[in-house]
Residue, then its C-alpha position, 0 to 999 in steps of 0.5 A: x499085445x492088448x490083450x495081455x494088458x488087460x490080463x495084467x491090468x485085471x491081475x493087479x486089480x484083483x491083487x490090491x482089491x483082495x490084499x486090501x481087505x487084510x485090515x491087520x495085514x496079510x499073512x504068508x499064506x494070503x500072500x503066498x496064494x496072490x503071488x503063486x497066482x499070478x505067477x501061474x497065471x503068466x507062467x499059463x499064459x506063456x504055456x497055453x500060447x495065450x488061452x483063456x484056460x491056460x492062464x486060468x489053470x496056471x493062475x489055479x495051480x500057483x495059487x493052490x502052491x502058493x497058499x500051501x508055501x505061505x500056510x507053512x511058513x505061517x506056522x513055522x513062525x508061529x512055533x518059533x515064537x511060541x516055542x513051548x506051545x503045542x498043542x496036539x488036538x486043540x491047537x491053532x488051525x490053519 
């Protein structure tokens, strides 16, 4: 029971301390790779009956998911605001 205080305790740390450098805001994808994080991590813990790598190896797997939902929603918003720019070779990259 201790241990996975520490776990979430370590988790909401990293969360605040990497959100916290967003000076203008996180972006979908920032957020997205936090929250696929730490949701693959307790859904690994829970998986790998509480070891170190299943946790670490969810936490990877959602983070990867989670960057790739956010990345996507970020440029679905950005086209919807710029509906007549597109820009097929030179445009923004994310």
């Amino acid at each position: 029971m201790l241990k996975t205080r520490y776990w979430i305790s370590a988790v909401a740390l990293s969360a605040t301390a990497f959100l916290g450098g967003c000076a203008s805001g996180p972006s979908n994808q920032q957020l997205g790779t936090v929250g696929g994080a730490v949701v693959g991590g307790a859904v690994g813990n829970a998986v790998g009956s509480g070891s170190a790598v299943g946790t670490v190896g969810g936490a990877a797997a959602g983070a990867l998911i989670g960057n790739e939902i956010g990345r996507r929603s970020d440029q679905r918003n950005y086209y919807e605001r710029n509906p007549y720019t597109y820009y097929p070779y030179n445009g923004p990259r994310y």
